[in-house]
C-alpha positions as CSV (number, residue, x, y, z in Angstrom):
1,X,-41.9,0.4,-13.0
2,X,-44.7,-1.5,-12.6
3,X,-45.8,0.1,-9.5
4,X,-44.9,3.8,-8.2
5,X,-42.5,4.4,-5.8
6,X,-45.3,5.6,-3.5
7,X,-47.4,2.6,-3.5
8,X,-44.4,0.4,-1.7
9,X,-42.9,3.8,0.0
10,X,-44.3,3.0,3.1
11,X,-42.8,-0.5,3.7
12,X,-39.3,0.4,3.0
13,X,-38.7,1.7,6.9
14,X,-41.0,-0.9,8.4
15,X,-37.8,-2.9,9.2
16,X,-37.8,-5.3,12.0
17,X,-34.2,-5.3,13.5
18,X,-33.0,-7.6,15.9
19,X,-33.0,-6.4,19.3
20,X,-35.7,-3.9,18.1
21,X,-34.9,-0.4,17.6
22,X,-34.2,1.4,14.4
23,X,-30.7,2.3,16.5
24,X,-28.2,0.5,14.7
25,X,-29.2,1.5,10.8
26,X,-32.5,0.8,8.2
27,X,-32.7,-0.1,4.6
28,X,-33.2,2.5,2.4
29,X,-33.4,1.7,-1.6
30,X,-30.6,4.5,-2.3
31,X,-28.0,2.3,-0.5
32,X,-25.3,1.6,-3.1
33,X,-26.2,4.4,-5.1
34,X,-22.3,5.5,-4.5
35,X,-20.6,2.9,-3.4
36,X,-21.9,0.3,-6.5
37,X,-24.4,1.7,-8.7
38,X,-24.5,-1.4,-11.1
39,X,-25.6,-4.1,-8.4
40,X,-28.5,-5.0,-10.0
41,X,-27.5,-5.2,-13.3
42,X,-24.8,-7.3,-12.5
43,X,-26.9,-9.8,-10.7
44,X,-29.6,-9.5,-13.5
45,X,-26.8,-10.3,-16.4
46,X,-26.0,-13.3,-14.5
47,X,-29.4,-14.7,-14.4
48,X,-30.5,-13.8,-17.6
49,X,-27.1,-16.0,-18.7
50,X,-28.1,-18.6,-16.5
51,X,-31.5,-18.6,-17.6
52,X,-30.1,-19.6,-21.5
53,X,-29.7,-22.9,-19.9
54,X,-31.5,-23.3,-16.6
55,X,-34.9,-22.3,-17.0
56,X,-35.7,-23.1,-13.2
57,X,-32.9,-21.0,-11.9
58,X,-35.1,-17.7,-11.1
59,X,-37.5,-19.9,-8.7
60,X,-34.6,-21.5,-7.5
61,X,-32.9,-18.2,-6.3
62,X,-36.0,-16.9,-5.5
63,X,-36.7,-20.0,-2.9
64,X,-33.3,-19.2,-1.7
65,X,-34.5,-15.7,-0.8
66,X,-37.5,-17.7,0.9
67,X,-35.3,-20.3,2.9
68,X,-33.0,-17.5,4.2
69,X,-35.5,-15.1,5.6
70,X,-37.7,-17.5,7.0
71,X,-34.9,-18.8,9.7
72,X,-33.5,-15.9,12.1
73,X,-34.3,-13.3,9.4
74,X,-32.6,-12.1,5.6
75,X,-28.7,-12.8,6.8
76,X,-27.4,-15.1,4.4
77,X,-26.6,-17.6,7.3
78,X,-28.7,-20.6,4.4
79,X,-25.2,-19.7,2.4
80,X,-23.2,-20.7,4.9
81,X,-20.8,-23.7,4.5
82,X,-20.1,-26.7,7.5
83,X,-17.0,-25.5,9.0
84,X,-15.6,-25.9,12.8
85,X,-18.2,-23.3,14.0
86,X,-20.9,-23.8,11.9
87,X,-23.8,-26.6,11.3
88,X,-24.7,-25.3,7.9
89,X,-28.4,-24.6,7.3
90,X,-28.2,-26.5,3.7
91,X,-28.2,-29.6,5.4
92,X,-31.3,-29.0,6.8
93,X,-34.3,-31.0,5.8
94,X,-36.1,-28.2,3.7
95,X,-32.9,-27.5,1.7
96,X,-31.3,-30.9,1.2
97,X,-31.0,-32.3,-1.9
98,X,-33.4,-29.3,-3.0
99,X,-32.2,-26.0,-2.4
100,X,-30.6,-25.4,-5.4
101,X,-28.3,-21.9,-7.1
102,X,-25.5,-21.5,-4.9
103,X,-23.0,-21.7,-7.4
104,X,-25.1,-18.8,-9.1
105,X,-25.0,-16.4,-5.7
106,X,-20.9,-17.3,-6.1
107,X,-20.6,-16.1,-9.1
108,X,-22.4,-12.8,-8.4
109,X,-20.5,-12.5,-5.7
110,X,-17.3,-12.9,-7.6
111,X,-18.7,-10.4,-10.2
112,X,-19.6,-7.7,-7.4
113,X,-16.4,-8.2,-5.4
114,X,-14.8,-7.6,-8.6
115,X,-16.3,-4.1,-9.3
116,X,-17.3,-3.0,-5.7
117,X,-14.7,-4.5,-3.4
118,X,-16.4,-5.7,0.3
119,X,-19.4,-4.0,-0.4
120,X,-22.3,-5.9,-1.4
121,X,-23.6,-8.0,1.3
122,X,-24.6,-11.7,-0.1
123,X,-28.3,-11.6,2.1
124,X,-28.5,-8.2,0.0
125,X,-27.6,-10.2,-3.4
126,X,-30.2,-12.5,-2.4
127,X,-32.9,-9.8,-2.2
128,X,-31.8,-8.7,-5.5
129,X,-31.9,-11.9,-7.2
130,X,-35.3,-12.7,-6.0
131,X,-36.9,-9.6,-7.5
132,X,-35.0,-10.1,-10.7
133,X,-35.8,-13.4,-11.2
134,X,-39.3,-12.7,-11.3
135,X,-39.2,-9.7,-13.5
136,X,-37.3,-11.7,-16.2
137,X,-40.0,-14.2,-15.6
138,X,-42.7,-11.7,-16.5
139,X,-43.5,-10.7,-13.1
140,X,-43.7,-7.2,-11.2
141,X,-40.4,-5.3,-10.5
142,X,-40.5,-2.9,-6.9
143,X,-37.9,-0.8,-5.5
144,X,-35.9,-3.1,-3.3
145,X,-34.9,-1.9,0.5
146,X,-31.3,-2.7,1.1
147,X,-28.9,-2.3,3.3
148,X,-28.2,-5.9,5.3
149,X,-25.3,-6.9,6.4
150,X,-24.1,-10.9,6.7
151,X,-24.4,-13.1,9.9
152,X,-21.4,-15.0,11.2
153,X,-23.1,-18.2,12.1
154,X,-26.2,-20.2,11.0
155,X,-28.6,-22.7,12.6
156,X,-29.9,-25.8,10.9
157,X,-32.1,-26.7,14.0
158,X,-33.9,-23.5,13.4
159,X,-33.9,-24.0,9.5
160,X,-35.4,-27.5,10.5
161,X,-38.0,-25.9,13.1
162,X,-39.2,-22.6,10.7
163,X,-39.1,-23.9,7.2
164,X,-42.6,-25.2,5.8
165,X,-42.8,-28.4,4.7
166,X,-44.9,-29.5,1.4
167,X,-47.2,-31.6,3.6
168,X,-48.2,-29.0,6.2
169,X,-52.0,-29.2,6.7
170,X,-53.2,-25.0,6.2
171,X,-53.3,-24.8,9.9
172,X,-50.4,-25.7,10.1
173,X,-49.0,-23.4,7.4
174,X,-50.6,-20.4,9.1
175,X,-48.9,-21.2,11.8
176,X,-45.7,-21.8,10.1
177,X,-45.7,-17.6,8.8
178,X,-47.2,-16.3,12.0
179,X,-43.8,-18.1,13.8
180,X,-41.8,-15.1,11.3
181,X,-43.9,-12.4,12.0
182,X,-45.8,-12.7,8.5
183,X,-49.2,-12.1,8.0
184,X,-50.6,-16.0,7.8
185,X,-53.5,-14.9,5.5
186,X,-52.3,-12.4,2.4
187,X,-48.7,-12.7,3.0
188,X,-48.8,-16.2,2.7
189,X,-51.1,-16.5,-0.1
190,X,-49.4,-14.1,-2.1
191,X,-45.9,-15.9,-1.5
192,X,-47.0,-18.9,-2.4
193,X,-48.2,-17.5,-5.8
194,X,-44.3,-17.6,-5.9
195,X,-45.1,-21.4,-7.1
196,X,-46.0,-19.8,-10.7
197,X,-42.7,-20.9,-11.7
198,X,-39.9,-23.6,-10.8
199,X,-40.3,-27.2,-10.6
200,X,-40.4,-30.2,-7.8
201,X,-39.5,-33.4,-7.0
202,X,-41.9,-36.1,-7.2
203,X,-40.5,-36.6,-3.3
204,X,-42.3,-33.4,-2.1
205,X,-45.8,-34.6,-3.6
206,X,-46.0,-38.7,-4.0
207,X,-47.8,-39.5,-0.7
208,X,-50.2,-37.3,-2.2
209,X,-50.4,-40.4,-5.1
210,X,-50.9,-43.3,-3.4
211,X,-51.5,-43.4,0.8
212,X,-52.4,-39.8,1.7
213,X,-52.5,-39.3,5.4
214,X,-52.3,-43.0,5.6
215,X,-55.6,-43.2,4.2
216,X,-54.4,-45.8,1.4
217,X,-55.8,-43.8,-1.4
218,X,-55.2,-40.6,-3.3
219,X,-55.5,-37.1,-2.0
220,X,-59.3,-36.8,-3.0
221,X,-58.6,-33.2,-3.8
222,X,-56.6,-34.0,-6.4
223,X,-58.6,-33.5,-10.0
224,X,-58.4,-36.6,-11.5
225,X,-56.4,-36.1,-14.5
226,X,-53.7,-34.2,-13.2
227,X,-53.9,-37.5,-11.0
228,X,-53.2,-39.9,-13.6
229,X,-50.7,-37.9,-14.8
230,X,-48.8,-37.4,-12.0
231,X,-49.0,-41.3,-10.9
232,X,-47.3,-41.7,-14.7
233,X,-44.7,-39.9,-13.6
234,X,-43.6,-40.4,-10.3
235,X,-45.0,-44.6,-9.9
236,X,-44.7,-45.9,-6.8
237,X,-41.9,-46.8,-5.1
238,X,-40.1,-44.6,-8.4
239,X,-37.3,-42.0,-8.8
240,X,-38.2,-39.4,-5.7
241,X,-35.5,-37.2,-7.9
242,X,-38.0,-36.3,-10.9
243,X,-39.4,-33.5,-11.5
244,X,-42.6,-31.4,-12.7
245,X,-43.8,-28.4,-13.0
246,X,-45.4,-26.6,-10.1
247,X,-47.6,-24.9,-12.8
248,X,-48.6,-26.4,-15.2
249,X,-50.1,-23.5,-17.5
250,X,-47.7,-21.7,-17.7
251,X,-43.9,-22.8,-15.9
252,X,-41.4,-20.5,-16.7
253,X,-43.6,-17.9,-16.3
254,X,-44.5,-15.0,-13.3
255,X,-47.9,-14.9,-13.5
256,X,-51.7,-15.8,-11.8
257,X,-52.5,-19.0,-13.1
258,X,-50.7,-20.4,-10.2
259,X,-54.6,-19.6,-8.2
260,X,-56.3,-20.7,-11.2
261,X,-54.5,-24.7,-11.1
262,X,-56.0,-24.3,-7.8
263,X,-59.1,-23.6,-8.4
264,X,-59.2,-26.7,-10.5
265,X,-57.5,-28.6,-7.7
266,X,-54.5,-28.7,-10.1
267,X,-52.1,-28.1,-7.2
268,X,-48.8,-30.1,-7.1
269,X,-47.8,-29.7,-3.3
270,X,-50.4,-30.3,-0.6
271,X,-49.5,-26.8,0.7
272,X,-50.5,-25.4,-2.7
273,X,-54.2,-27.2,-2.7
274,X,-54.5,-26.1,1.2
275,X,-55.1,-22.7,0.5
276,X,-58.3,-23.5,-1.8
277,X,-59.9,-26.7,-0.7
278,X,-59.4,-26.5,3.1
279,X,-63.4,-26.1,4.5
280,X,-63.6,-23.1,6.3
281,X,-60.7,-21.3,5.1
282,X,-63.0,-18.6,3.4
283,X,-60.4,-15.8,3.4
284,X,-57.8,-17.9,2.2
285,X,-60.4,-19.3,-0.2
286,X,-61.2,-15.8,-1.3
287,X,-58.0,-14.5,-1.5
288,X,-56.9,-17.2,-4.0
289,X,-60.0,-16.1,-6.2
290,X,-59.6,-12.8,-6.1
291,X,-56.0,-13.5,-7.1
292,X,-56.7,-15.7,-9.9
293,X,-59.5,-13.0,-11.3
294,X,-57.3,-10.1,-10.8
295,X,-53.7,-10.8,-11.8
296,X,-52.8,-6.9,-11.0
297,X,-54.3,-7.3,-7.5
298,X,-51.7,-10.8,-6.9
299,X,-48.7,-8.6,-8.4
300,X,-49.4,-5.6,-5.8
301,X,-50.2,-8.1,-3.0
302,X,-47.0,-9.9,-3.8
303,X,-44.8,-7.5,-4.1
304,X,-46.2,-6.0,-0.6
305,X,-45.0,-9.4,1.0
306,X,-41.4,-9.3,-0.8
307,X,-40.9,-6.4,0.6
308,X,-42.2,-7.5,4.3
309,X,-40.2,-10.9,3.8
310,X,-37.4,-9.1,3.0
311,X,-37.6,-6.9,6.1
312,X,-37.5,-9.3,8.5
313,X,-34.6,-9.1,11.2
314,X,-31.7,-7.6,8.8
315,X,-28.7,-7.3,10.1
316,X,-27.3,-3.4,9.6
317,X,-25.3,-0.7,11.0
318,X,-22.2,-2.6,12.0
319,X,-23.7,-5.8,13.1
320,X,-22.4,-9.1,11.5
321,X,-20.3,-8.4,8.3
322,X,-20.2,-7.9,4.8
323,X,-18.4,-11.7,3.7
324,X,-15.7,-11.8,1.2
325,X,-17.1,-15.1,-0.1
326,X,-20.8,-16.2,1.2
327,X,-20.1,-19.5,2.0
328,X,-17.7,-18.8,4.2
329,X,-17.4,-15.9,7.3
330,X,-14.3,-13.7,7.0
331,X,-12.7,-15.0,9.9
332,X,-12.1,-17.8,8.5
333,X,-11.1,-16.7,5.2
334,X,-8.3,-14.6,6.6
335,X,-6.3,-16.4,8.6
336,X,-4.2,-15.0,11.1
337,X,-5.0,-11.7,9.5
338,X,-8.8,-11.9,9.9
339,X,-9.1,-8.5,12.2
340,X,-8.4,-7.2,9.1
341,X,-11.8,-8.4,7.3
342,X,-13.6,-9.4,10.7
343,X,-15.5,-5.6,10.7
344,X,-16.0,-5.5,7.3
């Protein structure tokens, strides 16, 4: 392992559980050790098959991980379908169009319910895939607390409300992680080092082109090059759809060049240049150098915030359900059976 099992021992019972006490069950890293000992390497055959083809898919599921935690905690409720019951949280404006690698979570799914029947929670696959994606991309790999169990509903007016957008000011983003209980100074500049790999869409980043903050110019903290380039590729008025690299270094790739495009104000998304050229913002400012000089120190750091991120508000014990499919709750995969499944 990349780190020791007592570096990260202390966060695995730091779980935050909705309603509060430890009552109802915690994650523990040992939880399938019976009941499916292969999770991970199931999930981590699928990506590394996916990968053969889709060389974005591991910060795709990773952002998954992200966009689930961040609204009412790491309960799948972003994998949730529209039904009768249920305003589904992909609609929402931070996951439209753009959240992307649900048909990857199926299959997994499919895989796991194939070889441990009702076992393996889909917030718990999502966890998994997250840390798996960024070892096969190079990055750390930590010991992952599991152990959550599947909500029944989902809210895409708190997906809308909690989920940062790519133009947040770095006030705004501080605010944006202290909302989830996250630390809003090394939690959310080591998360965003999660931006070392993946692409996006020249919709997340144009206004930074052309008429930033309705200034009718640039972003001036753009470095010119990287300007030019950009403008070349996403034209005014263009396809919002293309896409680039969020690092340009190195894309496919888990490491801390991330902090060093921002140090030469080579960050794609406004929220990736905050957390360097904002005046004043010397802790963030020094965290991102500290970062891009010590790529051990960003590993440790991020893998400190996984782990927190991944603790927030989990379902366990016997609340919510392990789903049959994770698009859909059990209820309403059952029929007029479904108190057979609904406890599951």
């Amino acid at each position: 392992m990349y780190l020791s099992k007592g570096i990260v021992a202390a966060f695995f019972f730091v779980v935050f559980l909705r309603g509060g006490p430890l009552a109802h069950g915690q994650l523990t890293p040992t939880f399938y050790d019976q009941t499916c000992p292969n999770v991970s390497s199931i999930i981590r055959n699928v990506i590394a098959q996916e990968l053969a083809s889709d060389a974005r898919i591991g910060a795709s599921l990773i952002r998954l991980h992200f966009h689930d935690c961040f609204v009412n905690g790491c309960d799948a409720s972003l994998l949730l379908n529209n039904s009768d019951t249920i305003v589904s949280e992909k609609e929402a404006r931070g996951n439209i169009n753009s959240a992307r690698g649900f048909d990857v979570v199926d299959r997994m799914k499919t895989l796991l319910e194939s070889a441990c029947p009702a076992t393996v929670s889909c917030a718990d696959i999502l966890t998994i895939a997250a840390e798996e994606s960024v070892v096969l991309a190079g990055g750390p790999n930590w010991t992952v607390p599991l152990g959550r169990r599947d909500s029944t509903t989902a809210s895409q007016d708190a997906a809308n409300a909690f989920l940062p957008a790519p133009f947040l000011t770095l006030a705004q983003l501080r605010e944006s992680f202290t909302n989830v209980s996250l630390n809003n100074n090394s939690d959310l500049v080591a998360l965003s080092g999660a931006h070392t790999f993946g692409r996006a869409k020249c919709s997340t980043f144009d206004f930074r082109l052309y008429n930033f903050s309705g200034s009718g110019a640039p972003d001036p903290s753009l470095d010119p090059i990287f300007l030019a380039a950009l403008q070349e590729l996403c034209p005014q008025g263009g396809d919002g759809n293309v896409t680039t690299d969020l690092d340009l270094t190195t894309p496919d790739v888990f490491d801390s060049n991330y902090y060093s495009n921002l140090q030469a104000n080579r960050g794609l998304l406004q929220t990736d240049q905050e957390l360097f050229s904002t005046v004043g913002a010397d802790d963030i400012i020094a965290l991102v150098n500290t970062f891009s000089a010590n790529q051990t120190a960003f590993f440790e750091s991020f893998v400190e915030s996984m782990i927190r991120m991944g603790n927030l508000s989990p379902l366990t014990g016997t609340e919510g359900e392990i789903r049959l499919n994770c698009s859909v709750v059990n209820a309403n995969l059952a029929g007029p059976d479904s108190s057979l499944v609904s406890s599951i």
